[in-house]
N, C-alpha and C positions, 0 to 999 in steps of 0.2 A: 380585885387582883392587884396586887403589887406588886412595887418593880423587882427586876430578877436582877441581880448582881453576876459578870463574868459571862450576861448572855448579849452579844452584841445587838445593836438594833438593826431593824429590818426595813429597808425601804424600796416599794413599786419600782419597776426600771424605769429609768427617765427621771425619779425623782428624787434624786439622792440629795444627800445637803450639797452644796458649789463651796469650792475652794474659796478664801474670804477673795474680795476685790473682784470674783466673777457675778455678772447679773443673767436673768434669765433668757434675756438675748444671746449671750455668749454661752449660755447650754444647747439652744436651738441651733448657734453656729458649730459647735462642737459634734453637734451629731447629725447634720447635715454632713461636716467632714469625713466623719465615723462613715455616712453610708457611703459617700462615693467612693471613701476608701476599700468597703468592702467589696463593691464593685471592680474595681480594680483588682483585688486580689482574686475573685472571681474568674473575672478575665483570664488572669497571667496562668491560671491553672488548667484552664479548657485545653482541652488537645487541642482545639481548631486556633486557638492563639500559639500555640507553641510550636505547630506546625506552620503557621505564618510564619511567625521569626524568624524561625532555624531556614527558612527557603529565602526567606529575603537577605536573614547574614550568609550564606552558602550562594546569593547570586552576587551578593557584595564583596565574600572574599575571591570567588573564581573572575571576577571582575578585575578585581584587583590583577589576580596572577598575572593572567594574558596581558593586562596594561604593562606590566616589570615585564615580562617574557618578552612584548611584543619588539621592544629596543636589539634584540636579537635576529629576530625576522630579515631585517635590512639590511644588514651586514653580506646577503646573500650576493656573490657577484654576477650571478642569470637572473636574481631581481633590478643591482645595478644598470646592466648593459640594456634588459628592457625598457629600463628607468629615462634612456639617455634621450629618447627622441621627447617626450616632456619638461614642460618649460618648469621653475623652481614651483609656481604655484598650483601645477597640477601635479605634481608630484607630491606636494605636500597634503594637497587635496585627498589624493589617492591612499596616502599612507594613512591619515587617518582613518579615512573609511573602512581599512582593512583591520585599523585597531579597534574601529566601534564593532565592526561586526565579531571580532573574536573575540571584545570583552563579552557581547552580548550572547552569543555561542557557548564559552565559558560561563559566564555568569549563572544563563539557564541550566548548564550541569550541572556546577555545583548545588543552584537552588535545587533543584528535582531531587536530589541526592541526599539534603541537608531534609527538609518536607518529608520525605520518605520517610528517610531513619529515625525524626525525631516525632512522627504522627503514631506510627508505630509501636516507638517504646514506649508515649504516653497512653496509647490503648492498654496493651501488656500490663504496665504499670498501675490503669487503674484498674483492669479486671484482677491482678494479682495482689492490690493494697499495700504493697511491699515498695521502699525503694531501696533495690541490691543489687547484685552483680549478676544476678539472672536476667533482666531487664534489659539493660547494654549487650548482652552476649545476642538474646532470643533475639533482640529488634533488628541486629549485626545480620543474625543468619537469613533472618525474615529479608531484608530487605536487600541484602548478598545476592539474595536468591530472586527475588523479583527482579533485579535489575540484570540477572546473566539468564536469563526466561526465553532466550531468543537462542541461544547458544543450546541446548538441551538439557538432559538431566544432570549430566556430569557436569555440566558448567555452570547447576543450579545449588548443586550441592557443593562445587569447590567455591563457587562466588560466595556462598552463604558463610561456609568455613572460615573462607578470607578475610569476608567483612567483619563476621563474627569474633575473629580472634585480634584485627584490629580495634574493633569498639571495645573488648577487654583490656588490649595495650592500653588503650586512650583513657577508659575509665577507672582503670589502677591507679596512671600517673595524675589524673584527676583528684581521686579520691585518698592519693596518700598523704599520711599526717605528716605535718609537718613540725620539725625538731625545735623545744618552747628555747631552744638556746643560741638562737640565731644573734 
């Protein structure tokens, strides 16, 4: 058999030719890279990762609030006047602990809230193979709804609504193109 002209050559994976100046150490390193890296990408797609995230950033931004908001709190003059029989270091004592416990209070809200919505849509998401604006809407209504479940039906259907038509706001202005004439 001779060679065939215009047919490229074919080589086993693993063993292709190496770009010149690499030796066969540095293929071993290259795809040792390749797997962790796959690994990773793995990872970052599981719902159980994604609903990590979005609960740890959703306790990290309601953390946040309450720490800005909490500079408010103390301005109250019936927190003052009870303030007054404490000496400067207990009181300072005191105001933090009220900030730890509302970041932490907050924090947990938003996480539970962040976890929810975003566990959800990645189920949806990969039973549907789609990613669109059905996805953000259903995970909106779903989790709308789960979280006003104590309130009854009507407060399960308008929280779902609410959340729902919020996660649409959120994920339009996400998803719009942006103008290549900036």
């Amino acid at each position: 058999m001779g060679s065939m002209p215009l047919v490229p050559p074919l080589f086993p994976a693993g063993k292709e030719p190496l770009p010149p100046g690499f030796t066969e150490e540095d293929r071993q390193n290259m795809q040792q890279a390749k797997k962790y890296q796959d690994y990773m990408t793995m990872g970052m797609e599981s719902c159980l990762a994604k609903t990590v995230i979005a609960g740890a950033g959703g306790f990290a931004i309601g953390a946040f609030f309450s720490l800005m908001s909490a500079s408010f709190a103390y301005e109250d003059p019936l927190l003052r006047a009870q303030a007054q029989a404490l000496n400067t270091r207990q009181k300072a004592s005191e105001i933090f602990k009220e900030m730890g416990r509302g970041m932490w209070r907050s924090g947990k809200g938003f996480g539970k809230v962040g976890a929810l919505f975003a566990g959800i849509e990645c189920v949806i998401e990969s039973y549907r193979a789609k990613n669109d604006m059905v996805n953000p809407v259903a995970a909106g209504f779903v989790a709308g709804g789960v979280l006003a479940r104590n309130g009854g039906p009507k407060a399960v259907v308008g929280g779902g609504l609410a959340f729902a038509a919020f996660s649409a706001v959120i994920d339009l202005f996400l998803r719009r193109e942006t103008s290549d004439e900036d």
